[in-house]
DODOSE-691681 format. One line per field, with one value per residue: residue in one letter; residue number from 1; x negated, y negated, z negated of N, C-alpha, C in turn. Coordinates in Angstrom, 1 decimal, always signed. Layout:
residues N
code <- [A,...]
pos <- [NUM,...]
nX <- [X,...]
nY <- [Y,...]
nZ <- [Z,...]
caX <- [X,...]
caY <- [Y,...]
caZ <- [Z,...]
cX <- [X,...]
cY <- [Y,...]
cZ <- [Z,...]
end
This chain:
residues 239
code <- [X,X,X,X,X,X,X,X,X,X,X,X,X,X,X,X,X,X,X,X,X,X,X,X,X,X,X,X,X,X,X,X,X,X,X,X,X,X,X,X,X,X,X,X,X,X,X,X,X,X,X,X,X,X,X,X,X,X,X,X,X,X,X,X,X,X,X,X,X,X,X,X,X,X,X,X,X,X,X,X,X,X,X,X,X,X,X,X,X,X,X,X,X,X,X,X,X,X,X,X,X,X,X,X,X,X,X,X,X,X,X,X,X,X,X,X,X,X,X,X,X,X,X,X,X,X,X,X,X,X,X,X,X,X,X,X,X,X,X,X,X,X,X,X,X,X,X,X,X,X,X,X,X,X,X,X,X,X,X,X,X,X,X,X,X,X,X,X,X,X,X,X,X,X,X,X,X,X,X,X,X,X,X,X,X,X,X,X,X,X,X,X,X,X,X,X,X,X,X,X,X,X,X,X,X,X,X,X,X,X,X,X,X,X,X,X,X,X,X,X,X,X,X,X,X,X,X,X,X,X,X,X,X,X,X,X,X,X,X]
pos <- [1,2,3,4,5,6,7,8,9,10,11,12,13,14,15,16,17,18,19,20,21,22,23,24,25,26,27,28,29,30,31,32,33,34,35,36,37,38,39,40,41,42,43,44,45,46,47,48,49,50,51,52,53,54,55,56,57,58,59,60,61,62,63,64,65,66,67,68,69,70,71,72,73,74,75,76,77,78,79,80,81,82,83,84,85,86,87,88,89,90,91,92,93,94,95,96,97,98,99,100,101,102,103,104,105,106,107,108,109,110,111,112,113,114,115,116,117,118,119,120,121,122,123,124,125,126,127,128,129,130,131,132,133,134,135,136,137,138,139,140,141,142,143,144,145,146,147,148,149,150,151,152,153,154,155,156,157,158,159,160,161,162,163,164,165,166,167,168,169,170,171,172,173,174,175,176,177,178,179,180,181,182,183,184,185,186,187,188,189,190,191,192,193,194,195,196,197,198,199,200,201,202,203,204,205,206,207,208,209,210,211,212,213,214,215,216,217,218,219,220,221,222,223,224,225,226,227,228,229,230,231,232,233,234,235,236,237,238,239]
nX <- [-0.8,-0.6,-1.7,-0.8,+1.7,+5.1,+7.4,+10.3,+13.0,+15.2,+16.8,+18.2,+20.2,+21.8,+22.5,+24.9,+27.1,+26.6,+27.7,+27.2,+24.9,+21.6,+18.9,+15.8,+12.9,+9.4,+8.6,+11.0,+11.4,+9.4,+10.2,+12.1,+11.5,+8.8,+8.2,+9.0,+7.6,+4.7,+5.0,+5.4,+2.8,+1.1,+1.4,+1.3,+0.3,-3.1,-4.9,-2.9,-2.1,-1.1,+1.0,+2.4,+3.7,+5.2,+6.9,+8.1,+9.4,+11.1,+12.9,+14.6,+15.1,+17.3,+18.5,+19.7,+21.2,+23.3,+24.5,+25.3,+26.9,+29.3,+30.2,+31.4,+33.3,+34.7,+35.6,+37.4,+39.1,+40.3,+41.6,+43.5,+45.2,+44.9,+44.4,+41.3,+39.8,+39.6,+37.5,+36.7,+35.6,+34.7,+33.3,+30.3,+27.7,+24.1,+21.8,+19.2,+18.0,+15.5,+14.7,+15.9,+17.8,+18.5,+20.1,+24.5,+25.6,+27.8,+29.5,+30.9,+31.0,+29.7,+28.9,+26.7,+24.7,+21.1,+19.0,+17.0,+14.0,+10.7,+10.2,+8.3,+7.5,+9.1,+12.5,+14.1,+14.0,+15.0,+17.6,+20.7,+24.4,+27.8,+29.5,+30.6,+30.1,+27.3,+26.3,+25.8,+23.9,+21.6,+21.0,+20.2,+17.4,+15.5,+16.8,+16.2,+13.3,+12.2,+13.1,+11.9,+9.1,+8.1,+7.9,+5.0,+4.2,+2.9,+4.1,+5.5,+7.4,+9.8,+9.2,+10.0,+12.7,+13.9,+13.5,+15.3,+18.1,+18.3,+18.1,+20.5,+21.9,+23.0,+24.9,+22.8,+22.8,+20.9,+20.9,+20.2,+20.8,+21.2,+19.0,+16.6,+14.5,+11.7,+10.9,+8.4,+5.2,+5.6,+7.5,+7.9,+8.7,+8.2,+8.4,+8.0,+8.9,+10.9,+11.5,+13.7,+13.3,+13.8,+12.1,+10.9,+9.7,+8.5,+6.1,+4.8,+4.1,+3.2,+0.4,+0.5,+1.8,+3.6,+6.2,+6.7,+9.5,+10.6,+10.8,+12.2,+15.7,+17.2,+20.0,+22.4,+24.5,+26.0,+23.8,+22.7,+21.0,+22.9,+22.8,+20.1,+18.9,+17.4,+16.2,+16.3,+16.0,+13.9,+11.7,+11.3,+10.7,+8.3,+6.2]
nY <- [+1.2,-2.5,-4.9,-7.3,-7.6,-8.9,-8.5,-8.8,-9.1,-10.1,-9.5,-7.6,-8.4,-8.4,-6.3,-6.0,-7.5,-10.2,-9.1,-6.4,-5.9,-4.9,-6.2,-5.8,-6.4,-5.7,-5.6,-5.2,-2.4,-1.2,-1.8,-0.1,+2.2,+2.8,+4.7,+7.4,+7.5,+7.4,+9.9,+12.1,+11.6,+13.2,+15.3,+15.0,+15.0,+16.4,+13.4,+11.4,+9.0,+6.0,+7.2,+8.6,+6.9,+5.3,+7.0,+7.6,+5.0,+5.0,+7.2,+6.0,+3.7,+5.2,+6.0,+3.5,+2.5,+4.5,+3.6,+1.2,+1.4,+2.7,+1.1,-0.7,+0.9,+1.6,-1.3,-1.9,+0.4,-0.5,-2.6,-1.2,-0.2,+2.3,+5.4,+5.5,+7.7,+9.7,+9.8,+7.0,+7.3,+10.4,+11.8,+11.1,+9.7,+9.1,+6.6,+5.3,+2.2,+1.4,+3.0,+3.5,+4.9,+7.9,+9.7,+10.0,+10.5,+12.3,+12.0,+13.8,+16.2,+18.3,+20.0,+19.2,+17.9,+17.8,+16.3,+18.1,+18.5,+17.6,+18.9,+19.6,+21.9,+22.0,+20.2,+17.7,+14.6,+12.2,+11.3,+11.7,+13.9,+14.6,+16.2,+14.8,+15.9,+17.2,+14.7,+13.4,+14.5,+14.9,+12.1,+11.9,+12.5,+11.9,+13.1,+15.9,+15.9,+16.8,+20.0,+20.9,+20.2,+22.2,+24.3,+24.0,+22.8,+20.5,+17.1,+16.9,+15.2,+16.6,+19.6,+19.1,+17.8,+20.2,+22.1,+20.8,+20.9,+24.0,+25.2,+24.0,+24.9,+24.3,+24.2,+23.5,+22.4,+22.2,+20.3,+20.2,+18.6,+16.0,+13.6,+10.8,+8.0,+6.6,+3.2,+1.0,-1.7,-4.5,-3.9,-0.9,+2.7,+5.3,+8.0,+10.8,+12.1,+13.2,+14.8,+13.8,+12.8,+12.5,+14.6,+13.5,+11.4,+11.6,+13.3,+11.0,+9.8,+11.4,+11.7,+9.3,+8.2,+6.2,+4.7,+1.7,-0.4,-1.6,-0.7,+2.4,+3.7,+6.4,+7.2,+10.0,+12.5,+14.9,+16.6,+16.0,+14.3,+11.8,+9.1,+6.3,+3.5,+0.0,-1.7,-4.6,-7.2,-6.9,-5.9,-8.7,-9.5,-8.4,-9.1]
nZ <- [+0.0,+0.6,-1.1,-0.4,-0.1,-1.6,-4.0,-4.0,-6.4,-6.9,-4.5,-4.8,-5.7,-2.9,-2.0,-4.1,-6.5,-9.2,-11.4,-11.0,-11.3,-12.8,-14.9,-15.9,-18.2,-18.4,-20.8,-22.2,-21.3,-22.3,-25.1,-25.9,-24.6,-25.4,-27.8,-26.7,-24.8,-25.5,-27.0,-24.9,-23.5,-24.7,-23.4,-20.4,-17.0,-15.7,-15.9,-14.9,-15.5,-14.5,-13.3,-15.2,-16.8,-14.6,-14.0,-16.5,-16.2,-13.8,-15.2,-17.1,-15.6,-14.0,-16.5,-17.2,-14.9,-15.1,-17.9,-17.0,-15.3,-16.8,-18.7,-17.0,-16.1,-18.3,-18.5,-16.2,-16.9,-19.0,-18.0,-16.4,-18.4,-19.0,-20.2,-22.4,-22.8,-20.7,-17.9,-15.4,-13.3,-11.2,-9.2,-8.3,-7.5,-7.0,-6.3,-4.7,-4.1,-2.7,-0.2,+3.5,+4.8,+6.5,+7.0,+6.9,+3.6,+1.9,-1.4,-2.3,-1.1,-2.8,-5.9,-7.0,-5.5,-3.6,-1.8,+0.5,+0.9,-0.3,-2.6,-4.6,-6.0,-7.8,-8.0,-5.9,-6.6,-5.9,-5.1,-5.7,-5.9,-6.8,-9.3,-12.2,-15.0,-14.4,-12.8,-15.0,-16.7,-15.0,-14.5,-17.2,-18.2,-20.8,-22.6,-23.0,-23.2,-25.8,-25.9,-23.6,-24.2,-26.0,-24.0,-23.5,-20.4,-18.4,-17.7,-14.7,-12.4,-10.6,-11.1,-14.0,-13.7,-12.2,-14.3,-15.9,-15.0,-14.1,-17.0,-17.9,-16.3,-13.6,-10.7,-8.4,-4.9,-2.5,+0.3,+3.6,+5.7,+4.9,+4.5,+3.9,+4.1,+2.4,+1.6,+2.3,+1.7,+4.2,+5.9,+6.7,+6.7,+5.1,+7.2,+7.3,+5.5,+5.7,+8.5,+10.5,+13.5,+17.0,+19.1,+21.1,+20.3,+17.9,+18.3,+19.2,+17.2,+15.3,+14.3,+12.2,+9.3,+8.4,+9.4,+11.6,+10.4,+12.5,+14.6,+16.6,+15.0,+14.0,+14.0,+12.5,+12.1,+11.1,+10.5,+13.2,+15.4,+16.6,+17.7,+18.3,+17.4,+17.4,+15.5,+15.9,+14.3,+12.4,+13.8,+15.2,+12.6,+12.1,+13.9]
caX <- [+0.0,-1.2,-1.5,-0.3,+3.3,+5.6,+8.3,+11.8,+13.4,+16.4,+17.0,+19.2,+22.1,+22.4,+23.5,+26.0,+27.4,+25.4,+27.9,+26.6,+23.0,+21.0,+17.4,+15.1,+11.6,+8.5,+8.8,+12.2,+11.0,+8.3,+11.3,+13.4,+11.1,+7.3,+7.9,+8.7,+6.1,+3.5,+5.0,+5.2,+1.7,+0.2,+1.3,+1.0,-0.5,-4.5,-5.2,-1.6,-1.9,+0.0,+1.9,+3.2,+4.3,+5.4,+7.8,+9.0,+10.3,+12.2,+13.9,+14.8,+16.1,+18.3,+20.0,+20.3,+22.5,+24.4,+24.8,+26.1,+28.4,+30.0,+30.4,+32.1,+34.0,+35.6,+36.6,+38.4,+40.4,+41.5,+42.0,+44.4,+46.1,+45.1,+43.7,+40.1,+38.8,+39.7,+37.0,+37.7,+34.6,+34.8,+32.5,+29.3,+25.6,+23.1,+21.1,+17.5,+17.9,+14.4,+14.9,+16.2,+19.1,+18.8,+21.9,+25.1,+25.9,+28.9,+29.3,+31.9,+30.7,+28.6,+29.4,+25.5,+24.1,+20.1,+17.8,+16.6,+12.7,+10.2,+10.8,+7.3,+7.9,+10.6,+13.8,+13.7,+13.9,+15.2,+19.0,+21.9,+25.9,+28.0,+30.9,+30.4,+29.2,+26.1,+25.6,+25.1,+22.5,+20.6,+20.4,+19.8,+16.3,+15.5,+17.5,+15.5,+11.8,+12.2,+13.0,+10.4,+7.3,+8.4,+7.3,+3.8,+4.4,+2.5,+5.3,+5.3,+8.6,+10.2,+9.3,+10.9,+13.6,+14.3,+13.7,+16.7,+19.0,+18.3,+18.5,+21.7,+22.8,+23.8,+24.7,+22.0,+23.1,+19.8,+21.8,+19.7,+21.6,+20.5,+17.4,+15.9,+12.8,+10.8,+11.0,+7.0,+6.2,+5.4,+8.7,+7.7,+9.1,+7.7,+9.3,+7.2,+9.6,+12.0,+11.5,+14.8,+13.3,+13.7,+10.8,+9.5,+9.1,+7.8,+5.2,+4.1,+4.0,+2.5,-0.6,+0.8,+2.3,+4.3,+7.0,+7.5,+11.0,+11.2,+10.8,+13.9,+15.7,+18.1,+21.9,+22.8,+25.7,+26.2,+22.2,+22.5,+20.6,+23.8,+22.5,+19.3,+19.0,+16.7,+16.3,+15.4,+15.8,+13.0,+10.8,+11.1,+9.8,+6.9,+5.6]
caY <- [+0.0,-3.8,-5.7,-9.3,-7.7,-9.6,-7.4,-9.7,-8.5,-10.8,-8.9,-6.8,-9.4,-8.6,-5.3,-6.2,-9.1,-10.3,-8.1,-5.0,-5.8,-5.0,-6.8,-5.8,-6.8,-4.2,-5.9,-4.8,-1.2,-0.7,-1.7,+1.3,+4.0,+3.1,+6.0,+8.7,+7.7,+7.9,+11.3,+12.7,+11.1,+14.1,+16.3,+14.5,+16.1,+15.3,+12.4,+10.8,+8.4,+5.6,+7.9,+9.1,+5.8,+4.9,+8.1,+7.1,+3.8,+5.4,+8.2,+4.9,+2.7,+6.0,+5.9,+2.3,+2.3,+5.1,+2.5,+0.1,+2.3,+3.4,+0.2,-1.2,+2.0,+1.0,-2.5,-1.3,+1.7,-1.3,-3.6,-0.3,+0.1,+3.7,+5.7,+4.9,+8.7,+10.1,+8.7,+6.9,+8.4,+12.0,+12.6,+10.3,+9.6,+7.9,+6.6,+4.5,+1.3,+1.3,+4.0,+4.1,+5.9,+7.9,+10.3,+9.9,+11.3,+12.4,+12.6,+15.5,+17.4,+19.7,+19.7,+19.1,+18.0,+16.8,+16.2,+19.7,+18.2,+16.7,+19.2,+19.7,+23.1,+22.1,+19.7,+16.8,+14.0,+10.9,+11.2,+12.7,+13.5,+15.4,+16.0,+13.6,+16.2,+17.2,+13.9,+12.7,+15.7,+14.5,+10.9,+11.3,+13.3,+12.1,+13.9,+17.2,+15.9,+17.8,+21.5,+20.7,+19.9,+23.2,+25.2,+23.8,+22.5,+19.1,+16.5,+16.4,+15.0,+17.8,+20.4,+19.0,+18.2,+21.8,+22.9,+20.5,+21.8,+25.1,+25.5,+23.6,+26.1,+23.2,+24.5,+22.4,+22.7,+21.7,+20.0,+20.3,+17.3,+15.0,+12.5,+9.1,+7.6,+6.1,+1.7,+0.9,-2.9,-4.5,-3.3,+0.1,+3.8,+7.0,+8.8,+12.4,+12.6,+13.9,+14.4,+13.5,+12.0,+13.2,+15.5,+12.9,+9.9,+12.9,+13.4,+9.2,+9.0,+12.8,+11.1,+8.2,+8.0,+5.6,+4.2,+0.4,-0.3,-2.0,+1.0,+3.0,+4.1,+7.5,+8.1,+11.4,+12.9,+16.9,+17.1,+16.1,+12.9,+11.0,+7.7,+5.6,+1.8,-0.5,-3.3,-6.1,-8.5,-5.9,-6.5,-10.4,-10.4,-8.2,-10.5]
caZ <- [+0.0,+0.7,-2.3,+0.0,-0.2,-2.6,-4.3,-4.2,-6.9,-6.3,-3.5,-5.1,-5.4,-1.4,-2.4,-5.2,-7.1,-10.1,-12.7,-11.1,-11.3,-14.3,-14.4,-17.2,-17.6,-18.4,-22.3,-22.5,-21.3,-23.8,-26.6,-25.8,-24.9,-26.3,-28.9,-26.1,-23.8,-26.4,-27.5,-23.7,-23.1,-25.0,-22.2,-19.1,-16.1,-15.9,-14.4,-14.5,-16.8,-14.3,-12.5,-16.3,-17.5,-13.7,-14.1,-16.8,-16.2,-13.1,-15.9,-17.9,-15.0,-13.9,-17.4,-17.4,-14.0,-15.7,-18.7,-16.5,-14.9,-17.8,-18.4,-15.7,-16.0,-19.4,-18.3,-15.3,-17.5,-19.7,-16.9,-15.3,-19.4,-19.1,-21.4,-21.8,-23.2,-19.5,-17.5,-14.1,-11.7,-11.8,-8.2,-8.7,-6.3,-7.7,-4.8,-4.8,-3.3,-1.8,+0.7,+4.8,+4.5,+8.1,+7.4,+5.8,+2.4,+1.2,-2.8,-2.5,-0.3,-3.4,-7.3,-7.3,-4.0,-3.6,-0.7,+0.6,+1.0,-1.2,-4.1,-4.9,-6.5,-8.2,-7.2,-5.3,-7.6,-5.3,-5.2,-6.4,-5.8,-7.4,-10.5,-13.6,-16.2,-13.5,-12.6,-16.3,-17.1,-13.8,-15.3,-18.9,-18.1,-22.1,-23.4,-22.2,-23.6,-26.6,-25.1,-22.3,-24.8,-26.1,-23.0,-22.7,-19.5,-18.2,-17.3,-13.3,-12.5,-9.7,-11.7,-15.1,-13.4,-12.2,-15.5,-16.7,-14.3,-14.2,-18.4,-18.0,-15.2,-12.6,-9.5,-7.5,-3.6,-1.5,+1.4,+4.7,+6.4,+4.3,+4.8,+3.4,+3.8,+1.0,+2.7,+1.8,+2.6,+5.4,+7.0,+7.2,+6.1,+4.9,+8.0,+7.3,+4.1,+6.3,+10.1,+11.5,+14.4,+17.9,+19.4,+21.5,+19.3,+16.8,+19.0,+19.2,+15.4,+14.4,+13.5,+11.3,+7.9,+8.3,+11.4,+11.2,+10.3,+13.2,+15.9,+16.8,+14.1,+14.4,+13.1,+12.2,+11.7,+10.4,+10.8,+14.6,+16.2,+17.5,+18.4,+18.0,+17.5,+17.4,+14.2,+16.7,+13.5,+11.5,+14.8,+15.1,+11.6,+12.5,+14.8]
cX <- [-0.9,-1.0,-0.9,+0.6,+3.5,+6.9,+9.4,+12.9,+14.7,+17.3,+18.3,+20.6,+22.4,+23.0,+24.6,+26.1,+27.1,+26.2,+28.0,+25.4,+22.8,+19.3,+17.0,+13.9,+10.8,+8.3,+10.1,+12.4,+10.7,+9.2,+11.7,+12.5,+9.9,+6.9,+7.9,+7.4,+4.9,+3.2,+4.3,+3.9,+1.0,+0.3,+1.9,-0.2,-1.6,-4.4,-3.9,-1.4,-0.8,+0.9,+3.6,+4.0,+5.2,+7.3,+9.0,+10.2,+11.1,+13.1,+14.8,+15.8,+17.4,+19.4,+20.5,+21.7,+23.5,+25.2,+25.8,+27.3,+29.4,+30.4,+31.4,+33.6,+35.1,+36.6,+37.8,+39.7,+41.0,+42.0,+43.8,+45.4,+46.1,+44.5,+41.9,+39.3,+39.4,+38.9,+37.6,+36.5,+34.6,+33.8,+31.6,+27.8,+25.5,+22.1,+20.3,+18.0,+16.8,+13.8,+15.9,+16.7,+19.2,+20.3,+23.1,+25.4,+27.4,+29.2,+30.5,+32.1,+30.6,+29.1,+28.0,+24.5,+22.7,+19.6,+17.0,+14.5,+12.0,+10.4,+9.8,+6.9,+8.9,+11.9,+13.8,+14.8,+14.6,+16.8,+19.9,+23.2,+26.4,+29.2,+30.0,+29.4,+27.7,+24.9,+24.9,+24.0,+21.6,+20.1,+20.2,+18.6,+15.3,+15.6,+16.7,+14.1,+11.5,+11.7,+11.9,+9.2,+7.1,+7.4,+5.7,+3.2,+4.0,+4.5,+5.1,+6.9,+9.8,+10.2,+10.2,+12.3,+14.3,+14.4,+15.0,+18.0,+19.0,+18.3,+19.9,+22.4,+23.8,+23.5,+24.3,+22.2,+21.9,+20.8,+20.3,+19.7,+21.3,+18.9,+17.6,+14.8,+13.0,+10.6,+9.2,+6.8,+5.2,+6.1,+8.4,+8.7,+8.4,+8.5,+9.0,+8.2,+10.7,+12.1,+12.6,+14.6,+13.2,+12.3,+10.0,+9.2,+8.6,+6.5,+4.3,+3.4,+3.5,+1.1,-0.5,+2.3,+3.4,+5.0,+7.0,+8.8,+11.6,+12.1,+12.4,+13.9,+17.1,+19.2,+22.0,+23.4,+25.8,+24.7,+22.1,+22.4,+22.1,+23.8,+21.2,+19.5,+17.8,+17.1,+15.3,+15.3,+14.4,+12.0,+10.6,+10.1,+8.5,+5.7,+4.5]
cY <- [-1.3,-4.5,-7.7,-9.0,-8.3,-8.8,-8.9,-8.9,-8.8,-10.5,-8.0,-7.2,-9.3,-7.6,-5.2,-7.5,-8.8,-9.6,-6.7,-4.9,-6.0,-5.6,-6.4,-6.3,-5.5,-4.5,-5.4,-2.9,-1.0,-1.0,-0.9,+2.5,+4.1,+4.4,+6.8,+8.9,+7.7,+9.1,+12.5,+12.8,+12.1,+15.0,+16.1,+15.2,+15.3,+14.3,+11.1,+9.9,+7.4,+5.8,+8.5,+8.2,+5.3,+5.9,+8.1,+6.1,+4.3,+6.2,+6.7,+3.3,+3.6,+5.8,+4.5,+2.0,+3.0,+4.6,+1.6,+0.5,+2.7,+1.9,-1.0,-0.2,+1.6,-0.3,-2.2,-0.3,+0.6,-2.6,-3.2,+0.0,+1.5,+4.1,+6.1,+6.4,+9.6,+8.7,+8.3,+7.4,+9.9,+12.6,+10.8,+10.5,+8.6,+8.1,+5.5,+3.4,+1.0,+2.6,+3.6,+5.6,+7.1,+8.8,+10.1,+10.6,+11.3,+12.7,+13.3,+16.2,+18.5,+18.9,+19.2,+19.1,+17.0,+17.0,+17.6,+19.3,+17.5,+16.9,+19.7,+20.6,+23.2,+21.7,+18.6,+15.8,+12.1,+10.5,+12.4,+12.7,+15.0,+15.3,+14.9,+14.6,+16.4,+16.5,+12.8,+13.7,+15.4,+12.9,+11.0,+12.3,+13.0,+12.6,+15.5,+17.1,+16.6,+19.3,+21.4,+21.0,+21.3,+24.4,+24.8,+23.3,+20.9,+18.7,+16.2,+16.1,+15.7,+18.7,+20.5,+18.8,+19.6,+22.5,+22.4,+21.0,+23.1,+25.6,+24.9,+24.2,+24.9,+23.6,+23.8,+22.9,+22.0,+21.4,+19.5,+18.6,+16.2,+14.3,+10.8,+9.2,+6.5,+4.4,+1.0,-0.9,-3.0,-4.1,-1.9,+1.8,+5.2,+8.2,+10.1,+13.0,+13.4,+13.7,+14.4,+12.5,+13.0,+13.4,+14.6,+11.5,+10.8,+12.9,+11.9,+9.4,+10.5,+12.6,+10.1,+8.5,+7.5,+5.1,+2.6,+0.4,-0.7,-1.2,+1.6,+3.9,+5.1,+7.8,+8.9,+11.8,+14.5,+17.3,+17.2,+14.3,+12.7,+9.9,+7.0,+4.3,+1.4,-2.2,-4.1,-7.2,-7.8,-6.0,-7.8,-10.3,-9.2,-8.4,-11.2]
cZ <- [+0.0,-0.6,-1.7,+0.2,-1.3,-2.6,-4.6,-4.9,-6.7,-5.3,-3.7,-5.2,-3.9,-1.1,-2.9,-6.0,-8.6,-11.4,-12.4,-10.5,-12.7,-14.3,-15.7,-16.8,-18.1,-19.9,-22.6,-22.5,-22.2,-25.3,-26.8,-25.7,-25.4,-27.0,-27.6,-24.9,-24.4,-26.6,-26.4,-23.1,-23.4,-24.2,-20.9,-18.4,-16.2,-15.2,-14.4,-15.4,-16.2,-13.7,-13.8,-16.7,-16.3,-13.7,-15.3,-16.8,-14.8,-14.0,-16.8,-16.8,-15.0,-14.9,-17.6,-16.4,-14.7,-16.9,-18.6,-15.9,-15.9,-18.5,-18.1,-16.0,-17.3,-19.1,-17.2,-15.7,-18.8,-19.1,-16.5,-16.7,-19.6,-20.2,-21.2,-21.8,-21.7,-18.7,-15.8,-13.0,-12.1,-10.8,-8.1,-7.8,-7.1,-6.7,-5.5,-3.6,-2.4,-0.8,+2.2,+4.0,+6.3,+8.2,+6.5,+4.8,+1.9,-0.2,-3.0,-1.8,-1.2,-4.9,-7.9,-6.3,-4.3,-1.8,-0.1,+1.7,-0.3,-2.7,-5.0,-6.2,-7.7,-7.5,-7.1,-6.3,-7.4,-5.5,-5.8,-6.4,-6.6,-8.7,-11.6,-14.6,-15.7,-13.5,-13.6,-16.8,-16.2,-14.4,-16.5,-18.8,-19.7,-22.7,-23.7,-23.0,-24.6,-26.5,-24.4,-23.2,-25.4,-25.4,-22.8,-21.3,-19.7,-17.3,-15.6,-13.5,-11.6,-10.7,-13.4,-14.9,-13.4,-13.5,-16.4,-16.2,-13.9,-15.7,-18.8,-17.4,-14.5,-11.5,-8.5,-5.9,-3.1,-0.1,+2.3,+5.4,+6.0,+4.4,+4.6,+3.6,+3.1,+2.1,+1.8,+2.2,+3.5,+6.2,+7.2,+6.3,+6.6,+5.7,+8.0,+6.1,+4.1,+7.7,+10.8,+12.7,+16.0,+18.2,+20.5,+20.9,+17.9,+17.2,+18.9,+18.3,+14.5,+13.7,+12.3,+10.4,+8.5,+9.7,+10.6,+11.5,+11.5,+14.8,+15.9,+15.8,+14.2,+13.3,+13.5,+11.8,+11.9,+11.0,+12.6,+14.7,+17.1,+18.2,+17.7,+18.4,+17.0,+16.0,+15.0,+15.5,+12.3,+12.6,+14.6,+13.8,+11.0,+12.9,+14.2]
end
C-alpha cells in the first residue's frame, strides 16, 4: 500500500445518514477492549503483533455495528407499538464497506451464508448473511476468547472463526456465487480474491495483484458474467 493515500473517513455518510454511522476513535477502542487484547496477546500467532491488534479492532467494529443495529431496532419496534422482546430483523448480512461488491448477495438465500474463497484453513472472515441467532454468534467473536485460549491455538482469524462456528454447530453454507474484492487505494481492487473476471481480461491481469478500479468491471448474476462496465468516473480520476 502507498503511504500518499488519505483514508476519508467521512466517506461513510455517502453510504447512510449520520444516525446510522457509528465513528469511534482508536482511544475509544483501547477503553473497551485493552484487557482482552492484552490477555489474547499471550497467544497470538508469531510475528503478528499488528496484524493481532489490527484483528481485533475489526472483531470490535463488527460488534459495534451489531450495537447499532439493535439499536435502531428498538426504536423502530416502539415507533411500530409492538412488542419490543420479539426482534424486528430476523434474516441479517453484515457486509465490509471497503470491498467491490462484483456479485449480488442475497441474505436468505442460506441460514448461514459466507464467501466460498479466502478461508485460509478455516472460514472466510469478510462477510456474512444469514438468520439472527447465526448472525449474532458470527459478530460477537468475544464472546469465544475464553473457550479458544483453552485449546492452545495461536489466534489467526479464519481459523478462530471456524472454530466458533463449528463448536456452535452453525450450518456455514460456503456459497460459490458470491465474490468481493478487498478496494486498496489509489482506486484499485484485490481482483485475485475472487476471479470473476472473464478468461481474457484474466489473462491481461494474471501477472498483477491488483486491477484499477477504473478497468472494466463485471456483473454477475447466479455465478455467470452477464455484463461488463466501465467506471469512466474511476478512470477520469486516474488520470
Amino acid at each position: 500500500e502507498t503511504k500518499k493515500s488519505t483514508l476519508h473517513a467521512e466517506d461513510a455518510y455517502l453510504l447512510a445518514d449520520e444516525d446510522h454511522v457509528m465513528m469511534e476513535t482508536v482511544k475509544d477502542f483501547w477503553a473497551k477492549r485493552e484487557e482482552v487484547v492484552n490477555t489474547t496477546k499471550k497467544s497470538q500467532c508469531p510475528g503478528w503483533d499488528i496484524s493481532h491488534i489490527n484483528m481485533m479492532k475489526q472483531w470490535h467494529s463488527i460488534n459495534s455495528v451489531w450495537d447499532l443495529m439493535v439499536q435502531h431496532e428498538k426504536l423502530t419496534l416502539r415507533e411500530d407499538n409492538n412488542n419490543e422482546v420479539n426482534p424486528y430483523y430476523e434474516q441479517i448480512g453484515l457486509f465490509r464497506s471497503d470491498v467491490y461488491y462484483v456479485s449480488p448477495v442475497s441474505v436468505y438465500e442460506h441460514e448461514a451464508g459466507v464467501p466460498d474463497f479466502g478461508h485460509w484453513g478455516g472460514i472466510n472472515d469478510r462477510m456474512f448473511y444469514g438468520k439472527r441467532e447465526y448472525a449474532r454468534l458470527w459478530s460477537h467473536r468475544f464472546d469465544f476468547v475464553e473457550d479458544y485460549m483453552k485449546r492452545k491455538h495461536c489466534f489467526h482469524s479464519e481459523r478462530y472463526l471456524n472454530a466458533l462456528l463449528t463448536t456452535s454447530k452453525v450450518p456455514v453454507k460456503k456459497n460459490e456465487n458470491v465474490c468481493i474484492w478487498r478496494v486498496r487505494s489509489g482506486y484499485r481492487v484485490s481482483w485475485k480474491d475472487c476471479q470473476m473476471i472473464p478468461n481474457e481480461q484474466n489473462n491481461t491481469f494474471q501477472e498483477t495483484e491488483y486491477l484499477p478500479l477504473g478497468y472494466t468491471l463485471p456483473k454477475v448474476k447466479d455465478g455467470e458474467i452477464v455484463q461488463v462496465l466501465r467506471d469512466e468516473g474511476a478512470e477520469k480520476r486516474l488520470e
